[in-house]
DSSP file (Angstrom, degrees, kcal/mol; ACC not computed):
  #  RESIDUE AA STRUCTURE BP1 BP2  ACC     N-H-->O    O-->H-N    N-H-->O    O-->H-N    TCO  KAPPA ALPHA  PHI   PSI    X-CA   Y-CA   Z-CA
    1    1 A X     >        0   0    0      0, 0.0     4,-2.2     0, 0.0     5,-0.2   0.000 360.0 360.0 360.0 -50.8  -65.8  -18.4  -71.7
    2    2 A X  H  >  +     0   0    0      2,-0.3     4,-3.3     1,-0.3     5,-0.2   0.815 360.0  53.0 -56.2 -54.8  -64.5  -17.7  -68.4
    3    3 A X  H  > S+     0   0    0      2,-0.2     4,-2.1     3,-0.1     5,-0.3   0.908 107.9  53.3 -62.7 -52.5  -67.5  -15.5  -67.4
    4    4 A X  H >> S+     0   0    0      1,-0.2     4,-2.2     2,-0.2     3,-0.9   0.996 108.2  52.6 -76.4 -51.7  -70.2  -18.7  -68.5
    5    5 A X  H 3X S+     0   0    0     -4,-2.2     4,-4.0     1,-0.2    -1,-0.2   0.835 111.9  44.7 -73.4 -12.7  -68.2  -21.0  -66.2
    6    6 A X  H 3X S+     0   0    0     -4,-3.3     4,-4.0    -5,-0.2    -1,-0.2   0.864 109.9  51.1 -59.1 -29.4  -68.5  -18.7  -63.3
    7    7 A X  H <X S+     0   0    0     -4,-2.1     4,-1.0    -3,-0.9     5,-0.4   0.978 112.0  47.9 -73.3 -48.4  -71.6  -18.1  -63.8
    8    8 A X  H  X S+     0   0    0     -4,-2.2     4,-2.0    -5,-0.3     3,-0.4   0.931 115.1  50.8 -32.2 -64.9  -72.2  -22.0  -63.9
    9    9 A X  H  X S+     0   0    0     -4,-4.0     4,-0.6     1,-0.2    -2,-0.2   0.730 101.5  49.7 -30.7 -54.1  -70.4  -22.3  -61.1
   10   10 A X  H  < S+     0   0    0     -4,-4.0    -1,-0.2     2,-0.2    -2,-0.2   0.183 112.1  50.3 -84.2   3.5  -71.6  -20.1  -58.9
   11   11 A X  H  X>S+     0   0    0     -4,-1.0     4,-1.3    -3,-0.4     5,-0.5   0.673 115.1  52.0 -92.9 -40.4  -75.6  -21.5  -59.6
   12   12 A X  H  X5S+     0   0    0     -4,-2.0     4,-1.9    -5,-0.4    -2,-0.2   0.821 108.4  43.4 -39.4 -44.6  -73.9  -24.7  -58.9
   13   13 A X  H  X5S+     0   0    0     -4,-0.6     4,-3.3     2,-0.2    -1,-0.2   0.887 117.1  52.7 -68.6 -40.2  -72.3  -23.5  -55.5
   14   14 A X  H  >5S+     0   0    0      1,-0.2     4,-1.6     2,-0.2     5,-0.2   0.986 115.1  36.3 -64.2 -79.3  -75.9  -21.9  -54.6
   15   15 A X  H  <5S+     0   0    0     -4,-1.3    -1,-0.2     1,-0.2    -3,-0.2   0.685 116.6  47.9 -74.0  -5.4  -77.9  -24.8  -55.2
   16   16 A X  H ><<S+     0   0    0     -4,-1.9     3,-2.3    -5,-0.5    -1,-0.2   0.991 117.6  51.4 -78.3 -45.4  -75.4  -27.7  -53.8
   17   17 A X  H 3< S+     0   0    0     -4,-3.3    -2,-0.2     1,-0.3    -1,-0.2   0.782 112.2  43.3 -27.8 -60.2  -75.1  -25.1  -50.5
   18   18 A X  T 3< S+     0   0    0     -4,-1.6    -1,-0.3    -5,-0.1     2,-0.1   0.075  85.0 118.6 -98.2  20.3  -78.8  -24.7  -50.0
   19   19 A X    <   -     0   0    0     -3,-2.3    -3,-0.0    -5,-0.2    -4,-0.0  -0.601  68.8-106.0 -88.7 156.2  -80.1  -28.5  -50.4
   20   20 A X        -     0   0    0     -2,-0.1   138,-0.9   137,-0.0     2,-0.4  -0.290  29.3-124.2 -64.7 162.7  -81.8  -30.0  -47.5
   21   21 A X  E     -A  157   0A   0     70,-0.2     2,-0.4   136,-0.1   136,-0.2  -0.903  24.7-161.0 -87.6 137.5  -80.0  -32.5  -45.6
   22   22 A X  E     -A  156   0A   0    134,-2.2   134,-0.6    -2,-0.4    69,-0.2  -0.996   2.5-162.3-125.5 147.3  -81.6  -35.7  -45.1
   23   23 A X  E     -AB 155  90A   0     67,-3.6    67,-0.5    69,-0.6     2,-0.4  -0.304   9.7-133.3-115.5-155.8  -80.8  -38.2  -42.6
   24   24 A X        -     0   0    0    130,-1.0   104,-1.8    65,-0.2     2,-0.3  -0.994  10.9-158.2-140.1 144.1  -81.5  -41.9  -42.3
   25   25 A X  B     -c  128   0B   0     -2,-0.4    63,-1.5    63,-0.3     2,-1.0  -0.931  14.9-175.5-131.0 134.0  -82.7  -44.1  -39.8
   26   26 A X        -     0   0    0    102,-2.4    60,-0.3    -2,-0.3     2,-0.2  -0.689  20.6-179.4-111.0  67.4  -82.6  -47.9  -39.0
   27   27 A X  E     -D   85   0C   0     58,-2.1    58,-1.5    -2,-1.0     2,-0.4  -0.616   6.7-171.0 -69.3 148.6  -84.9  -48.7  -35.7
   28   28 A X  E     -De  84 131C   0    102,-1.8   104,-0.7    56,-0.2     2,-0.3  -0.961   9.0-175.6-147.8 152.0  -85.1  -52.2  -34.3
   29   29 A X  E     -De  83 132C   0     54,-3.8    54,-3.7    -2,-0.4     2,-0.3  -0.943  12.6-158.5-155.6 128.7  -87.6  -53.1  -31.6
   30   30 A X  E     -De  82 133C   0    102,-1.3   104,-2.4    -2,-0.3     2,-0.9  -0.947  17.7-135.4-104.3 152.2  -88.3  -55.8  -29.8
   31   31 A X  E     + e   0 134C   0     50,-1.7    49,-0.5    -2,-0.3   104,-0.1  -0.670  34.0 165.4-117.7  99.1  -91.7  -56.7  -27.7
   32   32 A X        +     0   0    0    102,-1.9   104,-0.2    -2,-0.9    -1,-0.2   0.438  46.7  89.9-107.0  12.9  -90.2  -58.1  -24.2
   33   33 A X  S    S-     0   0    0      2,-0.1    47,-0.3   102,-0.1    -2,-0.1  -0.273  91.9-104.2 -99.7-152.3  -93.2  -58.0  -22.5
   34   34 A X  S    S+     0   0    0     45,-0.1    45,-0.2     2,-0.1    -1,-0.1   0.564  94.4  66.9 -77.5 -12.2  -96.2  -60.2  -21.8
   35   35 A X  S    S-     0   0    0      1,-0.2     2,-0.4    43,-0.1    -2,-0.1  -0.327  85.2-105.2-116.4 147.9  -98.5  -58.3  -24.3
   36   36 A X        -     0   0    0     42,-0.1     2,-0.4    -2,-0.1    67,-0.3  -0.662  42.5-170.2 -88.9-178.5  -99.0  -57.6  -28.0
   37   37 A X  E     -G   77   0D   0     40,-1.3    40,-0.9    -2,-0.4     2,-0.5  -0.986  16.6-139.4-158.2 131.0  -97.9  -54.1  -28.4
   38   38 A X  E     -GH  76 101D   0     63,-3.0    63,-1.8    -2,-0.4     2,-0.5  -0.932  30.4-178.5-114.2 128.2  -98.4  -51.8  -31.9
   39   39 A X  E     +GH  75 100D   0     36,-1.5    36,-2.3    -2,-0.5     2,-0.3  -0.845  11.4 150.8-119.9 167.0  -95.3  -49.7  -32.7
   40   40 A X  E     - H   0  99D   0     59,-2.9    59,-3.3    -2,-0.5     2,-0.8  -0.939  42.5 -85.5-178.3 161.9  -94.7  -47.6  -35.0
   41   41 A X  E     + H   0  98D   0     13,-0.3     2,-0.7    -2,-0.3    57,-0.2  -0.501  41.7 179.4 -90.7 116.6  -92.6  -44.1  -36.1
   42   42 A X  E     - H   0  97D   0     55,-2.3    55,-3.4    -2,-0.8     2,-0.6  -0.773  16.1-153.6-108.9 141.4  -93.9  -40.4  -35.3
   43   43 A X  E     - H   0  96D   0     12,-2.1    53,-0.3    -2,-0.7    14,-0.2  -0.956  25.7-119.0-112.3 151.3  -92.9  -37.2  -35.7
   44   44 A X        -     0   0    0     51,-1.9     2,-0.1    -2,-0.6    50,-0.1  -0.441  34.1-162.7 -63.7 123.8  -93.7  -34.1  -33.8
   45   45 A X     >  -     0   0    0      4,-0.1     4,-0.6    -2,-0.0    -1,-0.1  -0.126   3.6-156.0 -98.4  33.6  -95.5  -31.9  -36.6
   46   46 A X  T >4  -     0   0    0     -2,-0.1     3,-1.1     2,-0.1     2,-0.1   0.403  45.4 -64.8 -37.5-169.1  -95.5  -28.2  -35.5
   47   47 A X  T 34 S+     0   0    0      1,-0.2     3,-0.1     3,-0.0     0, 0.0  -0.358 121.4  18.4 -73.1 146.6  -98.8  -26.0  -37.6
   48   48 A X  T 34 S+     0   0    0      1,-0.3     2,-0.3    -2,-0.1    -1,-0.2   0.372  94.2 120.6  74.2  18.5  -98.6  -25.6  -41.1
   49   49 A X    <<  -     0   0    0     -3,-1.1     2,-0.4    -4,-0.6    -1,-0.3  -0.720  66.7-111.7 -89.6 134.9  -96.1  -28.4  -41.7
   50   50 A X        -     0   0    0     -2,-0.3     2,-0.2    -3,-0.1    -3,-0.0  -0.573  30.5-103.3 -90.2 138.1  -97.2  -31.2  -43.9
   51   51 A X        -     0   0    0     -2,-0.4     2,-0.6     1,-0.1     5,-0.1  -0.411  26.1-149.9 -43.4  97.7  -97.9  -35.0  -42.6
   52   52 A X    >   -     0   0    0     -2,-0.2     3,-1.3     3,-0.1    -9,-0.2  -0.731   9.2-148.5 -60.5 117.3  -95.0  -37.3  -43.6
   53   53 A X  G >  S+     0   0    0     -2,-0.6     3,-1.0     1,-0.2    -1,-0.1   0.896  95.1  59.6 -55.3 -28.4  -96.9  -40.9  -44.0
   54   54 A X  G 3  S+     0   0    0      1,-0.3   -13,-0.3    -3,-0.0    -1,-0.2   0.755 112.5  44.2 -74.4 -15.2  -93.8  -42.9  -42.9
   55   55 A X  G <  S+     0   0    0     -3,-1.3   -12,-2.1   -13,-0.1     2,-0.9  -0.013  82.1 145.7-131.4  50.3  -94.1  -41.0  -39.8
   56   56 A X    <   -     0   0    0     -3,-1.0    18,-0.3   -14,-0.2     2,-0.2  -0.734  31.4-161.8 -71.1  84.0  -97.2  -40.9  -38.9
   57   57 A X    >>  -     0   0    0     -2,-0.9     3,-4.6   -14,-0.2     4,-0.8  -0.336  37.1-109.9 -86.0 148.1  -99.0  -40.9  -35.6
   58   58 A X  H >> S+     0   0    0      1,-0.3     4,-1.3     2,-0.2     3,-0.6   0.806 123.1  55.2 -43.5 -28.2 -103.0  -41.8  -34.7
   59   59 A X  H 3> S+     0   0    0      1,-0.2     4,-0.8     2,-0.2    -1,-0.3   0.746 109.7  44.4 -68.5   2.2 -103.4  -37.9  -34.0
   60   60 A X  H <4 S+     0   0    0     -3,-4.6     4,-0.4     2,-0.2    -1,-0.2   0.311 109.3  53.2-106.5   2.7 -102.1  -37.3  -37.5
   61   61 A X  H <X S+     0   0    0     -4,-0.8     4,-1.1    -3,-0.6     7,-0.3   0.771 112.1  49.7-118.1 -39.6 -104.3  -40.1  -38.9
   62   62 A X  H >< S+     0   0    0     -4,-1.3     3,-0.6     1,-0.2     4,-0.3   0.991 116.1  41.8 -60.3 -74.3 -107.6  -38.1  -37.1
   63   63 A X  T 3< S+     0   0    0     -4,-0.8    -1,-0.2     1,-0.2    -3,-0.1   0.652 125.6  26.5 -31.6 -37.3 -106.8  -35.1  -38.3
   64   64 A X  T 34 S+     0   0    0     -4,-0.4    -1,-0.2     1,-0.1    -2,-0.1   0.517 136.4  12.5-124.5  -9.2 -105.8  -35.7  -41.6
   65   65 A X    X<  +     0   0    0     -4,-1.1     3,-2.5    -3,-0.6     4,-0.4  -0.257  62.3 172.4-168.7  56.2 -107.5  -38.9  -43.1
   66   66 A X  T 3   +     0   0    0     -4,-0.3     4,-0.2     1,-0.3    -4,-0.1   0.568  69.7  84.9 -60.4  -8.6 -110.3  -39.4  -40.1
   67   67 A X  T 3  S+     0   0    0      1,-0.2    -1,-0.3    -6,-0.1    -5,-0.1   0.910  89.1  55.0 -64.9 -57.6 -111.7  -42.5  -43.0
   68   68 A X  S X  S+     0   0    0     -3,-2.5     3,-2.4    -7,-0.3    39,-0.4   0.509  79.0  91.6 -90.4  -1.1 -108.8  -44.9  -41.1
   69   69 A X  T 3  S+     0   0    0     -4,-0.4     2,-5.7     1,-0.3    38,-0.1   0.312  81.7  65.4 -51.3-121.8 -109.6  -44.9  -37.0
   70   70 A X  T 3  S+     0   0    0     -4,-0.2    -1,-0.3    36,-0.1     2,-0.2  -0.040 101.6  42.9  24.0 -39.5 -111.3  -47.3  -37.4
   71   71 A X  S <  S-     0   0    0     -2,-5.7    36,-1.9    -3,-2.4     2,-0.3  -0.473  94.1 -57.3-103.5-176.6 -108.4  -49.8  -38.5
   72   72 A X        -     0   0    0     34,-0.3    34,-0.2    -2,-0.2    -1,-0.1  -0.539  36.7-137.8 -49.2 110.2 -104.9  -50.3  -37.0
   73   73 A X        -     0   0    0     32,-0.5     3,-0.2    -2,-0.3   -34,-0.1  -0.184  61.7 -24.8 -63.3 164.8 -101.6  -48.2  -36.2
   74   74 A X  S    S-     0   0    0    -18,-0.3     2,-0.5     1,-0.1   -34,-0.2   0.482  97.0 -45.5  42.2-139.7  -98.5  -49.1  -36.7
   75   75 A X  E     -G   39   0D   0    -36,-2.3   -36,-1.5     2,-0.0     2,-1.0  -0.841  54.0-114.4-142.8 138.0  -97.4  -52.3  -36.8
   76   76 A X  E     -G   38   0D   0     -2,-0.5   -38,-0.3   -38,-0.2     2,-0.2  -0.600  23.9-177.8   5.4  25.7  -98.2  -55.1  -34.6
   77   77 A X  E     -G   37   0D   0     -2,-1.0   -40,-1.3   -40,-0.9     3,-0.1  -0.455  11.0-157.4-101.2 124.2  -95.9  -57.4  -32.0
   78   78 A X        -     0   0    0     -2,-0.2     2,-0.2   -42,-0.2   -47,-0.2  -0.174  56.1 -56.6 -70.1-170.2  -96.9  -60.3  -29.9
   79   79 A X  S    S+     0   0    0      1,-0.3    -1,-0.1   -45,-0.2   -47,-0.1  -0.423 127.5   9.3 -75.6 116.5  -94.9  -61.2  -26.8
   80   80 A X  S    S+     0   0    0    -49,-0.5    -1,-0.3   -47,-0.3   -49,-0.1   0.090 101.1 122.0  79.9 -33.0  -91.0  -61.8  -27.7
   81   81 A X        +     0   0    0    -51,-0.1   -50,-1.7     1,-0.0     2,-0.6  -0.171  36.9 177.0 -52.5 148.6  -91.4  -60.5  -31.4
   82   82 A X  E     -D   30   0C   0    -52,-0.3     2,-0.3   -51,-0.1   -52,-0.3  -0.942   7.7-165.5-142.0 154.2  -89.3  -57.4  -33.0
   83   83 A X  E     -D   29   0C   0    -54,-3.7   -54,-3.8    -2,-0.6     2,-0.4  -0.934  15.6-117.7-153.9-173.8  -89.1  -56.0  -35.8
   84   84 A X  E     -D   28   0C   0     -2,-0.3     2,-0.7   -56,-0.2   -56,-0.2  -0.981   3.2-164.9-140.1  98.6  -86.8  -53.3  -38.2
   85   85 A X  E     -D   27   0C   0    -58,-1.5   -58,-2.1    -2,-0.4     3,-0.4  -0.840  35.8-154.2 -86.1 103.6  -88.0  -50.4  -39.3
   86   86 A X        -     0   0    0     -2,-0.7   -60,-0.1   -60,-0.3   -58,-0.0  -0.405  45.5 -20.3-106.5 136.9  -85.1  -50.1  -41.8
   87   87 A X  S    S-     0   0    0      1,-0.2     2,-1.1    -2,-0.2    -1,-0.2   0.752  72.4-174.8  31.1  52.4  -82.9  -46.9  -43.8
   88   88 A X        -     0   0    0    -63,-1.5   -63,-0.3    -3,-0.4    -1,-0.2  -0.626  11.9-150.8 -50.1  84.4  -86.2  -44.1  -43.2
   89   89 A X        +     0   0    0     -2,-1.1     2,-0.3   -65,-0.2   -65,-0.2  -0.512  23.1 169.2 -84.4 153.7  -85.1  -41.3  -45.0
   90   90 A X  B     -B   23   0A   0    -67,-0.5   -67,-3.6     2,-0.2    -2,-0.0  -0.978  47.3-136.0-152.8 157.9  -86.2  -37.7  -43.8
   91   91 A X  S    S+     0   0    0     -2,-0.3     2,-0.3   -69,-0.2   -70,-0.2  -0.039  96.9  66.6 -95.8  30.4  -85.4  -33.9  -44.6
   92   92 A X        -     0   0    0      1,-0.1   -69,-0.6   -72,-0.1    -2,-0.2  -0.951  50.3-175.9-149.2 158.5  -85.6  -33.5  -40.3
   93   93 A X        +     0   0    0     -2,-0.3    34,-0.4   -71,-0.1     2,-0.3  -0.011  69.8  59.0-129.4  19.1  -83.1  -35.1  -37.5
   94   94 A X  S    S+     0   0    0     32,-0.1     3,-0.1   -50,-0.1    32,-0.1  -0.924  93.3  30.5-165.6 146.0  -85.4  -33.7  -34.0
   95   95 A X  S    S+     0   0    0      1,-0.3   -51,-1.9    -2,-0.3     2,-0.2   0.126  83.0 117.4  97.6 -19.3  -88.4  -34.1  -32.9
   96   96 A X  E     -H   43   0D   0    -53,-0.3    29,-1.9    29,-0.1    -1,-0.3  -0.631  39.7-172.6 -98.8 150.2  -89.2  -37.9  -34.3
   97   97 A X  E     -HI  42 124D   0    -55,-3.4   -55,-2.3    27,-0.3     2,-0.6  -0.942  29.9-119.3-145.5 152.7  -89.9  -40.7  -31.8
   98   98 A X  E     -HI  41 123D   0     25,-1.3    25,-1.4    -2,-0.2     2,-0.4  -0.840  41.8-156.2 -96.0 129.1  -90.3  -44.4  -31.7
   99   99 A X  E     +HI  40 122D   0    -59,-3.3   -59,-2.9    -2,-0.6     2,-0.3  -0.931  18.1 175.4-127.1 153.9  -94.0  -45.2  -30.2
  100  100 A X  E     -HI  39 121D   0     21,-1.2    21,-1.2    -2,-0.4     2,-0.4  -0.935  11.5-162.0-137.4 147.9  -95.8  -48.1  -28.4
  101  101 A X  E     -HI  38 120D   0    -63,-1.8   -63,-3.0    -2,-0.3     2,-0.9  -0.993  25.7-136.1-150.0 141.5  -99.1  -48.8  -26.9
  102  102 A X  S    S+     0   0    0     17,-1.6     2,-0.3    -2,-0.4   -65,-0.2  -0.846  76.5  85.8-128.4  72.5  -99.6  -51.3  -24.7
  103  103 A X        -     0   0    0     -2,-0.9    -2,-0.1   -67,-0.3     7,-0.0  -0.951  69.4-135.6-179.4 176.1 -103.0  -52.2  -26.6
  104  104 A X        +     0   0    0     -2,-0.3     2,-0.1   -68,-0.1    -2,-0.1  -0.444  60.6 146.0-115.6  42.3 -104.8  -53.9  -29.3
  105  105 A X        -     0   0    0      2,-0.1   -32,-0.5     1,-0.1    -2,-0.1  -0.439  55.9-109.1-113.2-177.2 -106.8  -51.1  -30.1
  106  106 A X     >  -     0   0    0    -34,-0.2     4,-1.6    -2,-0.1   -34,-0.3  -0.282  45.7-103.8 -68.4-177.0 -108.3  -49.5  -33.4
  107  107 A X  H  > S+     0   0    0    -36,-1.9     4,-1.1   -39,-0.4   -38,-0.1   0.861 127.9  56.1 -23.7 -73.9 -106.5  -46.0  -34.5
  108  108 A X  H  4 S+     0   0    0    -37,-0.3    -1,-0.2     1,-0.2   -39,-0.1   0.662 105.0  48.9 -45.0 -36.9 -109.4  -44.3  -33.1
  109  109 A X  H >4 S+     0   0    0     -3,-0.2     3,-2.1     2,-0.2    -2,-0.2   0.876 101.1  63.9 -83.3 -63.0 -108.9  -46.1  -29.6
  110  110 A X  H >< S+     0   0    0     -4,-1.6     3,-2.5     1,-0.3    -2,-0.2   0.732  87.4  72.3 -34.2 -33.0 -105.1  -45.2  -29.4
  111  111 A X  T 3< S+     0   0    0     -4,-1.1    -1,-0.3     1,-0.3    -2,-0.2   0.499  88.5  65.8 -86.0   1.2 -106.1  -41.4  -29.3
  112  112 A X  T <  S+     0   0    0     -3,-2.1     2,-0.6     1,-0.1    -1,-0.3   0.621  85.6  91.2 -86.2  -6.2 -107.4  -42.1  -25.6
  113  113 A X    <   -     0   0    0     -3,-2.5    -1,-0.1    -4,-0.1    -3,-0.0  -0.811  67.0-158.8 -98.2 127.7 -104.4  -42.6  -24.8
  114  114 A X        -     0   0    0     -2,-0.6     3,-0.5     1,-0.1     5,-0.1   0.093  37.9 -97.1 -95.7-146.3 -101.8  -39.7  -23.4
  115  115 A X  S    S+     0   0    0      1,-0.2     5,-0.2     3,-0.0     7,-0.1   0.984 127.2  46.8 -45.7 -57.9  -98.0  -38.8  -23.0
  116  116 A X  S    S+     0   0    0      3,-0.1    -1,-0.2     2,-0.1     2,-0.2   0.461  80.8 120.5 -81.0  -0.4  -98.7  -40.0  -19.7
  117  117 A X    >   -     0   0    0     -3,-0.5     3,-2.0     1,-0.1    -4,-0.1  -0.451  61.6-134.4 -50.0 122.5 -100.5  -43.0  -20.0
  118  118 A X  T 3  S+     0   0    0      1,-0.4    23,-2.0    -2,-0.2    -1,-0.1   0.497 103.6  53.1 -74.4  -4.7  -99.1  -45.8  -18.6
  119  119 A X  T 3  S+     0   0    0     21,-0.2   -17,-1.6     1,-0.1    -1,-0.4   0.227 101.5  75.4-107.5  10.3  -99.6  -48.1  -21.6
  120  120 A X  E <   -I  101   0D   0     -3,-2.0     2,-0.3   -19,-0.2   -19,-0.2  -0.996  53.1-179.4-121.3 137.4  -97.7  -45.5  -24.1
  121  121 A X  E     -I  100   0D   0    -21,-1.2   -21,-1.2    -2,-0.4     2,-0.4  -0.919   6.0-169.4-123.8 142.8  -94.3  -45.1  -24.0
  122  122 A X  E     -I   99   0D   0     -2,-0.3     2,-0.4   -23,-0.2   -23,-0.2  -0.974  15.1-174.8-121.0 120.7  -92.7  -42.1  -26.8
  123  123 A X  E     -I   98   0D   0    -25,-1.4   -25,-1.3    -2,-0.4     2,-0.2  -0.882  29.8-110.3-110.0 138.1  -88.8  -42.6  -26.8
  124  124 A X  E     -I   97   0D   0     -2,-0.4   -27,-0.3   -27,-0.3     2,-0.2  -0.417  32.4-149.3 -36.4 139.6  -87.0  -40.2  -28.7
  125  125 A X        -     0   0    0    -29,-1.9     2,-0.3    -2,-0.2   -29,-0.1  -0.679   8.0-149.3-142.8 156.4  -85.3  -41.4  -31.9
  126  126 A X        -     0   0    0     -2,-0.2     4,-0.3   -32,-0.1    28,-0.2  -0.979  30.2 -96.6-127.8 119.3  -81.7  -40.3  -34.0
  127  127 A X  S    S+     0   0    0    -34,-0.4     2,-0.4    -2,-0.3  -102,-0.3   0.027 103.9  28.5 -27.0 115.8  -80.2  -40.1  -37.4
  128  128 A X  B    S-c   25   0B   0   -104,-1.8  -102,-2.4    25,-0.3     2,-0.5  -0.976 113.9 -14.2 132.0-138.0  -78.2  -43.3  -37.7
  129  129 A X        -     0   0    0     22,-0.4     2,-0.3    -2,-0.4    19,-0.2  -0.564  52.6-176.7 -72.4  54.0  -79.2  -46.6  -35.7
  130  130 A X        -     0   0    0     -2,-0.5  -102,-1.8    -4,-0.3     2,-0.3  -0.504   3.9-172.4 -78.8 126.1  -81.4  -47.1  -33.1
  131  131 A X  E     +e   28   0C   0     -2,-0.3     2,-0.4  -104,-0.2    15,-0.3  -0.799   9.5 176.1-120.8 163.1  -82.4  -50.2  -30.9
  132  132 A X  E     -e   29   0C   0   -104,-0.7  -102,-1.3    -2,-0.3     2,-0.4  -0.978  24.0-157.7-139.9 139.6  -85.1  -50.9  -28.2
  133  133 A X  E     -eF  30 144C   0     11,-1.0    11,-1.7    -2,-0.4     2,-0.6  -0.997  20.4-149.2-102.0 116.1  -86.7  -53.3  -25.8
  134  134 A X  E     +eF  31 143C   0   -104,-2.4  -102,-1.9    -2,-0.4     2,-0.3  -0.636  29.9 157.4 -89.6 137.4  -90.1  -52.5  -24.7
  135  135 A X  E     - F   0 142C   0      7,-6.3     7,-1.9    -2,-0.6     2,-0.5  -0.846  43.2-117.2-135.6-170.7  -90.8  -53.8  -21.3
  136  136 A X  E     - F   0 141C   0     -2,-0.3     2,-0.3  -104,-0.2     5,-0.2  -0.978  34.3-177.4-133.2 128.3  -93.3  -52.8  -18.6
  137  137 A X  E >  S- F   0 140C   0      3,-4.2     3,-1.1    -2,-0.5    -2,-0.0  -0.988  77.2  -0.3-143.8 147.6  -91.5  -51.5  -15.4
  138  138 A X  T 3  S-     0   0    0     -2,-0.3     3,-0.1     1,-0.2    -1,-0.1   0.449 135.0 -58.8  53.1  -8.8  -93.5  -50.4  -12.4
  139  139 A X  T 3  S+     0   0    0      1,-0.3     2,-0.9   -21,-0.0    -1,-0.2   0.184 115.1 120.3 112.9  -4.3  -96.9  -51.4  -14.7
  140  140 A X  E <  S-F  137   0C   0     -3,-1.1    -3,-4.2   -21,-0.1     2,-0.4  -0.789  72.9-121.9 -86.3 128.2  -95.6  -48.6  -17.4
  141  141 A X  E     +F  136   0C   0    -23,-2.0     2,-0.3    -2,-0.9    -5,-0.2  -0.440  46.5 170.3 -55.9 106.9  -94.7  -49.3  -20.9
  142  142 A X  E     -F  135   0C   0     -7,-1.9    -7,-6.3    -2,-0.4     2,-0.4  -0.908  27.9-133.2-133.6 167.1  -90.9  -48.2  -21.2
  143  143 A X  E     -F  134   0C   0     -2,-0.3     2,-0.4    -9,-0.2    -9,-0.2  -0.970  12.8-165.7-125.7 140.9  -88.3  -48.5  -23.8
  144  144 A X  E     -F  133   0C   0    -11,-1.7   -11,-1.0    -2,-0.4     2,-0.4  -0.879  19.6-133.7 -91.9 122.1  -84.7  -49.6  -23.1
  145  145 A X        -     0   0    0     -2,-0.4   -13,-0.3   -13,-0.2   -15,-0.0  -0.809   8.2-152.9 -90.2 145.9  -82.0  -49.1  -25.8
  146  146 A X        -     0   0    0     -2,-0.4   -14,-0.2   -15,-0.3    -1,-0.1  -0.420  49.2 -90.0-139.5  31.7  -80.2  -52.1  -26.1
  147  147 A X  S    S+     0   0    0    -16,-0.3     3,-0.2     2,-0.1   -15,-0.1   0.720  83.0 129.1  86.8  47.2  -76.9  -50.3  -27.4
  148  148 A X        +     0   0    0    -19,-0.2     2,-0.2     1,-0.2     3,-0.2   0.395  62.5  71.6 -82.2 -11.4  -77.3  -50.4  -31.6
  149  149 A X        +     0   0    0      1,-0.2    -1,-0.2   -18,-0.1    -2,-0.1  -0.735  55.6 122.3-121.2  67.2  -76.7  -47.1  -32.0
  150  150 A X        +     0   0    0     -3,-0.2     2,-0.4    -2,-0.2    -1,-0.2   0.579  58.8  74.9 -92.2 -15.4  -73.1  -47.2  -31.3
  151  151 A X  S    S-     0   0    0     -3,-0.2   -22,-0.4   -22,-0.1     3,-0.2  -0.744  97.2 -86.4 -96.5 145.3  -71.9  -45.7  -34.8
  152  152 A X        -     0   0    0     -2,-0.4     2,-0.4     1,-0.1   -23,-0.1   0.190  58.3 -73.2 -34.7 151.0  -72.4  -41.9  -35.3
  153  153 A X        -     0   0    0    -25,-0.1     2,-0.5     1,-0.1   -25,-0.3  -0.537  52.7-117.3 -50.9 120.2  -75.6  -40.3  -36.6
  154  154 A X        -     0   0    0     -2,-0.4  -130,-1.0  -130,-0.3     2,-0.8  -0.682  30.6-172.6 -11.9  77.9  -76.1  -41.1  -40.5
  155  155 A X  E     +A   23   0A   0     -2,-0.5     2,-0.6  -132,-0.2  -132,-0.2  -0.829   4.7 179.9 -94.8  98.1  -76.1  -37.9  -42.2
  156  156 A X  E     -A   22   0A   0     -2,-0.8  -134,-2.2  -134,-0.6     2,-0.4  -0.705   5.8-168.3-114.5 112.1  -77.0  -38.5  -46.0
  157  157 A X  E      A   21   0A   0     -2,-0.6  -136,-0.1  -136,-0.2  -137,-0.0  -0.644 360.0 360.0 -96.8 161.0  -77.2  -35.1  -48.8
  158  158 A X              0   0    0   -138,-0.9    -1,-0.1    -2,-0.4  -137,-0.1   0.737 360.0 360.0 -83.9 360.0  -78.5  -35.1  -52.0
């Protein structure tokens, strides 16, 4: 008896040790400039890592499913609109970013634009709460955080 609940135990110890972590994330964005604006959530993918859809950016959308340039990224904001991307779970906390392009353009269209393009801004992003204002300062698309992520990173296990 003794011997089957160790043994129980100890698969028990193995797999709760070894589970990924997943964290959560809450973004809120608002559109303070003059412009519509498409936002949306990306993550950095290194090789041989598979394409999360929730986080999906137009080079990930060329690459992987080249049928959609053609339509729209992300999601949409006229001038003074925001929106929530709300309780995103993922098995990564680095490397994900909030992004904005200072266009109306197809999928296909975004991909002319680079890091340094002044009409795309990539902000870094965190487990837990994050909030933003895109403006344009100096004629670049930048993002302000507008202080939402005052409680600790979100850390969620299975």
């Amino acid at each position: 008896m003794l011997c089957r609940f160790l043994l129980v135990f100890g698969l028990f110890c193995i797999t709760g040790c070894t589970s990924t972590p997943r964290y959560v994330f809450d973004v809120q964005v608002a559109n303070q400039t003059h412009d519509l604006i498409h936002v949306g959530l990306v993550k950095r993918v290194p090789p041989g890592q598979a394409v999360v859809a929730e986080w999906t950016g137009p080079e990930h959308v060329a690459m992987g499913a080249p049928q959609l340039l053609g339509h729209k990224w992300g999601t949409a904001l006229k001038a003074g609109e925001g929106v929530t991307f709300g309780s995103r779970e993922a098995d990564f906390s680095d490397g994900t970013y909030l992004r904005a392009y200072r266009s109306d353009g197809t999928t296909e269209e975004l991909l002319g634009f680079t890091q340094d393009d002044p009409g795309r801004a990539d902000v870094p992003i965190y487990p837990g709460r994050n909030s933003f204002e895109i403006v344009v300062e100096k004629g670049r698309l930048s993002a302000r955080s507008i202080g939402w992520n005052a409680a600790a990173p979100v850390e969620k296990r299975k």
